[in-house]
KEVO-478312 format. One record per atom (N, C-alpha, C, O): residue number from 1; chain; x, y, z. Coordinates in Angstrom, 1 decimal. Example, Ala and Ser with C-alpha at 12.3 -4.5 7.8 and 13.67 -1.06 7.14 Angstrom:
2
  num  chaine       X       Y       Z
    1       A    13.2    -5.7     7.8
    1       A    12.3    -4.5     7.8
    1       A    13.2    -3.3     7.8
    1       A    14.2    -3.3     8.5
    2       A    12.8    -2.2     7.1
    2       A    13.7    -1.1     7.1
    2       A    12.9     0.0     7.9
    2       A    13.4     1.1     8.0
//
This chain:
111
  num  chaine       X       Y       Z
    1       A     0.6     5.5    19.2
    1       A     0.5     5.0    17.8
    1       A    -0.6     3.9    17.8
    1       A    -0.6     2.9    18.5
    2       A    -1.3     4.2    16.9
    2       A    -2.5     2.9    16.3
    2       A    -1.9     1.6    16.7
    2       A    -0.6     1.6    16.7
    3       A    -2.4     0.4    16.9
    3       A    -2.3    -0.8    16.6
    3       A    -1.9    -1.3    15.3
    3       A    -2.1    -0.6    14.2
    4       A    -1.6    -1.9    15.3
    4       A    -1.5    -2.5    13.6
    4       A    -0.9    -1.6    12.5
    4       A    -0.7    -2.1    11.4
    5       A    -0.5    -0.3    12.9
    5       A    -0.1     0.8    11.5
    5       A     1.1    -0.2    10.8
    5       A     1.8    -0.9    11.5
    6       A     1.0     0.0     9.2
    6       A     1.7    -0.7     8.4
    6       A     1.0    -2.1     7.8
    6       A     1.2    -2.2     6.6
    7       A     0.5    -2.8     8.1
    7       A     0.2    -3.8     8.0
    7       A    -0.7    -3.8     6.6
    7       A    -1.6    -3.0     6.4
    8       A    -0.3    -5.1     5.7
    8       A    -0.9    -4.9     4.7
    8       A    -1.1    -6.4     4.3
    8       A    -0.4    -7.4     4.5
    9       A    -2.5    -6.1     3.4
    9       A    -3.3    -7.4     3.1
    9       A    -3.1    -7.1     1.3
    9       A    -3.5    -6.0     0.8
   10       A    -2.7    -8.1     0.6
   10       A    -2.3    -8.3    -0.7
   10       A    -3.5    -9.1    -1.3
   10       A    -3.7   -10.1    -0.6
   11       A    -4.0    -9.0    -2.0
   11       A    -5.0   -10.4    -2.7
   11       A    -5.0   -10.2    -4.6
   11       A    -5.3    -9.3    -5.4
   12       A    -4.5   -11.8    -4.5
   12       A    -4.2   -11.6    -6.2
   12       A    -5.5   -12.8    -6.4
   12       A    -6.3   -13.3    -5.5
   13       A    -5.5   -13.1    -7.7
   13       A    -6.7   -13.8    -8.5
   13       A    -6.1   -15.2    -7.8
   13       A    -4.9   -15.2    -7.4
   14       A    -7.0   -16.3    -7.7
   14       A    -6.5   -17.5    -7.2
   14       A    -6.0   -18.2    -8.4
   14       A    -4.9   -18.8    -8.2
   15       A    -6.5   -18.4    -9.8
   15       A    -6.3   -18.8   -11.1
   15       A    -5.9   -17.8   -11.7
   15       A    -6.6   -16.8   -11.4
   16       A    -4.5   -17.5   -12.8
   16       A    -4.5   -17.0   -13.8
   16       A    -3.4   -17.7   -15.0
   16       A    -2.3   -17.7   -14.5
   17       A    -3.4   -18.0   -15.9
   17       A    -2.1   -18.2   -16.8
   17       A    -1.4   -17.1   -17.4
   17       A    -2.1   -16.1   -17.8
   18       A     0.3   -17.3   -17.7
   18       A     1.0   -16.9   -17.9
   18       A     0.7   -15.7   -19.1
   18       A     0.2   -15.9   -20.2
   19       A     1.0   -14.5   -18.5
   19       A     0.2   -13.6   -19.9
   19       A    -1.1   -13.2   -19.6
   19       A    -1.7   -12.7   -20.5
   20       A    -1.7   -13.2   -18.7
   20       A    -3.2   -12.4   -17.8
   20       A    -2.6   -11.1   -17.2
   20       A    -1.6   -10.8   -16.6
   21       A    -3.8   -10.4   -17.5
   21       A    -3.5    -8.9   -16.9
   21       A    -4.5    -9.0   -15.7
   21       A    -5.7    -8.7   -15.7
   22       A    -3.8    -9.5   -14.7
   22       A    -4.5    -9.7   -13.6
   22       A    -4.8    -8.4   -11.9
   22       A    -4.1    -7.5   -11.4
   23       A    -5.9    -8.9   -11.7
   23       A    -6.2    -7.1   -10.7
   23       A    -5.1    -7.4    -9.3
   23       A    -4.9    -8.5    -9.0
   24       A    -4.5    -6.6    -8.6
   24       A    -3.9    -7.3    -7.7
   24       A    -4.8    -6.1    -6.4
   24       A    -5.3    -5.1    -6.9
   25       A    -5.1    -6.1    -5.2
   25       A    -6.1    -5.5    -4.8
   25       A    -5.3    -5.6    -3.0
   25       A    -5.1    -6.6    -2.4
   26       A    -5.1    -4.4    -2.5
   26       A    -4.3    -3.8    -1.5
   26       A    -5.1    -2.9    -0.4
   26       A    -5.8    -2.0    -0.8
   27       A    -4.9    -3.2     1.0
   27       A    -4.9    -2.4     1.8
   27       A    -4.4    -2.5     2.8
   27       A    -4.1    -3.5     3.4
   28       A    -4.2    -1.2     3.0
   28       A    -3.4    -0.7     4.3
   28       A    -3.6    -0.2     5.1
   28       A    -4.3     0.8     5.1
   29       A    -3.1    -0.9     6.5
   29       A    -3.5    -0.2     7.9
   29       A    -3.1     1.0     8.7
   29       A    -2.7     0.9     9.8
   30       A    -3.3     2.3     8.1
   30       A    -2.6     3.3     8.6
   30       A    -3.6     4.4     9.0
   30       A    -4.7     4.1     8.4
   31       A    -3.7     5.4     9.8
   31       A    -5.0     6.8    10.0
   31       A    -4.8     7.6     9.0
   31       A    -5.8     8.2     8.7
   32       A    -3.6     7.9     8.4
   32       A    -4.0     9.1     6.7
   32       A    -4.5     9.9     7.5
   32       A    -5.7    10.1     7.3
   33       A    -3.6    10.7     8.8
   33       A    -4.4    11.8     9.8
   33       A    -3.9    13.2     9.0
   33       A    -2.7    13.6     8.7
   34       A    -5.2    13.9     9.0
   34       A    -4.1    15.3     7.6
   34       A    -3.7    16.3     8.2
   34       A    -3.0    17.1     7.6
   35       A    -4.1    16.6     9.7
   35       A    -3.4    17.4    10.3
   35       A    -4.4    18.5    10.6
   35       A    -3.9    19.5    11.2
   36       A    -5.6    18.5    10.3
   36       A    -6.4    19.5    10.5
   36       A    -7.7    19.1    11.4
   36       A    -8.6    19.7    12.0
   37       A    -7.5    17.5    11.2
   37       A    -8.6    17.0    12.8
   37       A    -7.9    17.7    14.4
   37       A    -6.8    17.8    14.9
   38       A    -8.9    17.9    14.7
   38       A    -8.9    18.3    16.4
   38       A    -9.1    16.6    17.3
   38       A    -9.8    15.7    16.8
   39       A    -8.5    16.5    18.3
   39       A    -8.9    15.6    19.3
   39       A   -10.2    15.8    20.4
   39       A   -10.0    16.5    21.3
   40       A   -11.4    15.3    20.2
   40       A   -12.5    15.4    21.0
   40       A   -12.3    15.7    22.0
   40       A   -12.7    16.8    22.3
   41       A   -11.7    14.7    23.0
   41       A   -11.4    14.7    24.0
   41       A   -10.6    16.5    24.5
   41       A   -11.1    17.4    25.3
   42       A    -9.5    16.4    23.7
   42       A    -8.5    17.5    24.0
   42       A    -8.9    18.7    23.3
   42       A    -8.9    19.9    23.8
   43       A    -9.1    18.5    22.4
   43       A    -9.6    19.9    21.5
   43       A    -8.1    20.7    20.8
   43       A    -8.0    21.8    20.2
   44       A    -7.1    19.7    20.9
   44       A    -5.7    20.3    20.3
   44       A    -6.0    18.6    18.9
   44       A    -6.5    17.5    18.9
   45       A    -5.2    19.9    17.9
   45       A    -5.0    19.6    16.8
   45       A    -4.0    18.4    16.6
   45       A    -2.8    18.5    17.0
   46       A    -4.6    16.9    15.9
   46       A    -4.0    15.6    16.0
   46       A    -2.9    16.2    14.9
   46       A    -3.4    17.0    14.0
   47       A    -1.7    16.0    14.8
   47       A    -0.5    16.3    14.0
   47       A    -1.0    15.5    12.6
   47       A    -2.0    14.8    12.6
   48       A    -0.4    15.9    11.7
   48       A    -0.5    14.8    10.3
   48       A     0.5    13.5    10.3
   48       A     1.7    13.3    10.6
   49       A    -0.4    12.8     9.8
   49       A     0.6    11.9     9.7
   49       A     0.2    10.6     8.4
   49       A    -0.4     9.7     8.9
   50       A     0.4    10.5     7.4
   50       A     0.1     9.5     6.4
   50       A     1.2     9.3     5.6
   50       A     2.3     9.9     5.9
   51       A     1.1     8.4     4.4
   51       A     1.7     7.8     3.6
   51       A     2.6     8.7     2.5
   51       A     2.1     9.2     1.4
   52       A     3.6     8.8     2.8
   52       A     4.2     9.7     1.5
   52       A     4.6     9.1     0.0
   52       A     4.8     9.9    -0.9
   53       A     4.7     7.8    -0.2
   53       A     5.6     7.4    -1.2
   53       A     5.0     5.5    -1.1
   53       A     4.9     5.0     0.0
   54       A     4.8     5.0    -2.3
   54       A     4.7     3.6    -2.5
   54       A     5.1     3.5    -3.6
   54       A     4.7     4.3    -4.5
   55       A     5.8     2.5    -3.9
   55       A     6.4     1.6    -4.7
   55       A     6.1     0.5    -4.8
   55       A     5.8    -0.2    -3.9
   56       A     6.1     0.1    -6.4
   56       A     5.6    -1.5    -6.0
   56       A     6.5    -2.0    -7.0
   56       A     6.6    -1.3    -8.0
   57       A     7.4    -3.2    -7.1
   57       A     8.3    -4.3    -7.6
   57       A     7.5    -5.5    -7.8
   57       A     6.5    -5.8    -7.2
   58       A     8.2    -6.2    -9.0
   58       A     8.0    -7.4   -10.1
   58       A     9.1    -7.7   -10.2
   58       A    10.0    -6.9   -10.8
   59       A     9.4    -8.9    -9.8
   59       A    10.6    -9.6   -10.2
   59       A    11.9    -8.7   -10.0
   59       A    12.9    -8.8   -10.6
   60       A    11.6    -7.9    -8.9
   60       A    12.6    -6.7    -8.5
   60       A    12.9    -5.3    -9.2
   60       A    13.7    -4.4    -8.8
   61       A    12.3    -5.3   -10.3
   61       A    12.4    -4.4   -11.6
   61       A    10.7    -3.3   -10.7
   61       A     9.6    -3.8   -10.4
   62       A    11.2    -1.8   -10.5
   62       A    10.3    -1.1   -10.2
   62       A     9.1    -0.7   -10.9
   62       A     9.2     0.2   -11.7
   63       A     7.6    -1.3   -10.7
   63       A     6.9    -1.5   -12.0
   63       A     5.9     0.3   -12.0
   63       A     5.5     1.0   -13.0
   64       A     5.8     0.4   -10.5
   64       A     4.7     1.9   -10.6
   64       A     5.6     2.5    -9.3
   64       A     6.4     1.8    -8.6
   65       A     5.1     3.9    -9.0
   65       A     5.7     4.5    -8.1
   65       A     4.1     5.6    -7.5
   65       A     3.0     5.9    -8.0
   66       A     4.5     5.8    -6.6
   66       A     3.0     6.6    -6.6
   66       A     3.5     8.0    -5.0
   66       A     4.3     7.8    -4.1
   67       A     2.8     8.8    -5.3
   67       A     3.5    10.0    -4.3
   67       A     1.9    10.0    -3.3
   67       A     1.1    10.6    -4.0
   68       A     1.4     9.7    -2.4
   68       A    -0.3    10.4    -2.0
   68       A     0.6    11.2    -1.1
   68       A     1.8    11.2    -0.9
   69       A    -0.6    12.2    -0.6
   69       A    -0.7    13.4     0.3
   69       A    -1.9    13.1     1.2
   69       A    -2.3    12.0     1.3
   70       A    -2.5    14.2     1.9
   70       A    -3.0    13.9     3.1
   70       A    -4.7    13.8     2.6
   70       A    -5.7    13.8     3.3
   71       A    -4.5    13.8     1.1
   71       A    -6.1    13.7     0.5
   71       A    -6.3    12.0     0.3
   71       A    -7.4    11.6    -0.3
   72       A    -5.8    11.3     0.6
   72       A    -6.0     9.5     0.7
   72       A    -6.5     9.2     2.0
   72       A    -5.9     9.6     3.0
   73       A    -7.5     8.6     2.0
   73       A    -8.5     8.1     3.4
   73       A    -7.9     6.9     4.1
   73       A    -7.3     6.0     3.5
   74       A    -8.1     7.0     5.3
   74       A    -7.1     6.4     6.1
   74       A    -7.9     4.7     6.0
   74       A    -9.0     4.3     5.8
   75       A    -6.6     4.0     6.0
   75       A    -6.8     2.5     5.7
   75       A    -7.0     2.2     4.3
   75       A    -7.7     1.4     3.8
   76       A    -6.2     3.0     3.7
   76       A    -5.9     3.1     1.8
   76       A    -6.0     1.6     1.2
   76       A    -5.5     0.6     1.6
   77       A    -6.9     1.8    -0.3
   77       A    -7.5     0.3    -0.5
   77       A    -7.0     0.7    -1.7
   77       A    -7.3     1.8    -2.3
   78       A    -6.1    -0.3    -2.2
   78       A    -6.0     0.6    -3.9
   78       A    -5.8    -1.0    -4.9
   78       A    -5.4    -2.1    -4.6
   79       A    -6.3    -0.6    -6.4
   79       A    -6.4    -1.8    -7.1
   79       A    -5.3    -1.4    -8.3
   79       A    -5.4    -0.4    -9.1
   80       A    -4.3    -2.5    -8.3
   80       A    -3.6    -2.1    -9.8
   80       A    -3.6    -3.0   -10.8
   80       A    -2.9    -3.9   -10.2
   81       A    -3.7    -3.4   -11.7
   81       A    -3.1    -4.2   -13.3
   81       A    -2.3    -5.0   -13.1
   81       A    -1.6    -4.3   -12.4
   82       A    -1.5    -6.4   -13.1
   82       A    -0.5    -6.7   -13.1
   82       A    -0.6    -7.7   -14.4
   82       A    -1.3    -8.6   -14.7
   83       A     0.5    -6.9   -15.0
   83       A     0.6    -8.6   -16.3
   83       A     1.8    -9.9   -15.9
   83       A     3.1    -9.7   -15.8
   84       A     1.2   -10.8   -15.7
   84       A     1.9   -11.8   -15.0
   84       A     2.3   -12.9   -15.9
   84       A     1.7   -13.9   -16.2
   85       A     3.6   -12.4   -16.4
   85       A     4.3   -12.7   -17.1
   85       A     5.4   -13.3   -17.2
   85       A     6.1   -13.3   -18.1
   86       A     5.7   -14.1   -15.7
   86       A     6.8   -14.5   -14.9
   86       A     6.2   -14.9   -13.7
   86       A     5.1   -14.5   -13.2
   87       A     7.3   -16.1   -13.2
   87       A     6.4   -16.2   -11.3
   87       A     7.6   -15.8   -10.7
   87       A     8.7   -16.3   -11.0
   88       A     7.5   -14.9    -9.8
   88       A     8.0   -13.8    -9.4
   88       A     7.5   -12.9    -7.9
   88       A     6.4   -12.5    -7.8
   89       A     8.3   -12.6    -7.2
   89       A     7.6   -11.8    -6.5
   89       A     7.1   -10.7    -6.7
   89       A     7.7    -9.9    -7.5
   90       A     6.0   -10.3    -6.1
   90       A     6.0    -8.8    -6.3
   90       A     5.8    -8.2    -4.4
   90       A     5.8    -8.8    -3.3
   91       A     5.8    -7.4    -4.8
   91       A     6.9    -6.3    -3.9
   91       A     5.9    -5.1    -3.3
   91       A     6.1    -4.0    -3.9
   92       A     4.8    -5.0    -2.1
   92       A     4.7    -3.3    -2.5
   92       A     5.5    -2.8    -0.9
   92       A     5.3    -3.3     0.2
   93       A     6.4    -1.7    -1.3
   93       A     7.1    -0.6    -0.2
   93       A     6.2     0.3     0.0
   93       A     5.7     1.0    -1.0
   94       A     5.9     0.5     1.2
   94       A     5.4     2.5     1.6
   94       A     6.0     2.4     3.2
   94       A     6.2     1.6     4.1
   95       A     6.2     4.4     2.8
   95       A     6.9     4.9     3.8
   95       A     6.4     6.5     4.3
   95       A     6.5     7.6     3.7
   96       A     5.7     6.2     5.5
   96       A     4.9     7.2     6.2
   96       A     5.9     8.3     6.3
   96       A     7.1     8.1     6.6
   97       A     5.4     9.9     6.2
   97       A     6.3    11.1     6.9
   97       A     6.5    10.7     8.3
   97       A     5.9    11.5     9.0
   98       A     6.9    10.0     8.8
   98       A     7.2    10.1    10.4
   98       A     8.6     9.3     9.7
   98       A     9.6     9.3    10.5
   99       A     8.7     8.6     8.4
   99       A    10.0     8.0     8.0
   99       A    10.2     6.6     8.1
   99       A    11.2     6.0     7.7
  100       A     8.9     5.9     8.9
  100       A     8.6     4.4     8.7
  100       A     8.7     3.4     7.8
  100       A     7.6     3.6     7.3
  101       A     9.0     2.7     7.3
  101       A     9.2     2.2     6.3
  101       A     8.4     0.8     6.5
  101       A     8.6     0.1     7.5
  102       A     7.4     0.4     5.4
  102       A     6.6    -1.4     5.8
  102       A     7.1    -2.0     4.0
  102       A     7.7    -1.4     3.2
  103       A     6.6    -3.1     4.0
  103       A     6.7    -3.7     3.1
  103       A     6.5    -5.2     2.8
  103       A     7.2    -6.1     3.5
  104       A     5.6    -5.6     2.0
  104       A     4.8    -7.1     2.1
  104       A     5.1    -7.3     0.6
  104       A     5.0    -6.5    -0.4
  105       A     5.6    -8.6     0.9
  105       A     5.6    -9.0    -0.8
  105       A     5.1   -10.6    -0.6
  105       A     5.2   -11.3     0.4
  106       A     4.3   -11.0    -2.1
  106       A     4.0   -12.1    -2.4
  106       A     4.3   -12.3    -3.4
  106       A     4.5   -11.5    -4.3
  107       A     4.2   -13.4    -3.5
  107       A     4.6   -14.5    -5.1
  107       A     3.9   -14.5    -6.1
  107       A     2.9   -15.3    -6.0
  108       A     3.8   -14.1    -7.0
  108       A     3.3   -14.3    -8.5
  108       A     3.4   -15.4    -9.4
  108       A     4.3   -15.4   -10.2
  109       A     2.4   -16.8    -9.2
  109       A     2.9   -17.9    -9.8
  109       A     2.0   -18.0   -11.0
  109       A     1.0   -18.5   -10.7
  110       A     2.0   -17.7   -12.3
  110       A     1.4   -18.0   -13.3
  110       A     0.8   -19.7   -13.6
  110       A     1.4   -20.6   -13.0
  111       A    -0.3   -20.0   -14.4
  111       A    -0.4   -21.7   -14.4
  111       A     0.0   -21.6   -16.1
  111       A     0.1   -22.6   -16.8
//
């Protein structure tokens, strides 16, 4: 297994007030292997293996849900909306087909 798989870097705006629709901006450390790469070395076919399912939580209330498949590039960068409307955690879960489960959450502090 990779080093680091799971691991995730969160980055919200450093300033926003209460009521900004602010970008929240994500990446993840995983290979998103689709199962149709061969091993150089070996020449047998690397198994699949990526991201089935993320979720992301606000103030514990489930705000987006998202399904990828083996069409998302490995070390997945994704940008979403948040209206920060509360200081609050937010929350994102993902859980690889091998049945792994990671999850990083940070604080949402409105000014």
């Amino acid at each position: 297994m990779a080093k680091g798989i799971g691991k995730i870097k969160i980055r919200t705006p450093r300033r926003y007030k209460k009521g900004d629709v602010i970008p929240i901006k994500a990446l993840i450390t995983h290979p998103m292997e689709t199962g149709f790469r061969k091993d150089k070395k070996t020449g047998k076919r690397i198994p699949a293996y990526y991201i089935s399912d993320v979720n992301v939580f606000y103030g514990g209330e489930l705000i987006t849900q998202m399904q990828w498949t083996i069409a998302v590039s490995a070390n997945p960068f994704m940008t979403f909306y948040l209206k920060a409307d509360k200081d609050a955690p937010l929350k994102i879960v993902w859980k690889d087909i091998k049945g792994k489960v990671f999850e990083k959450t940070v604080q949402i502090k409105p000014q």
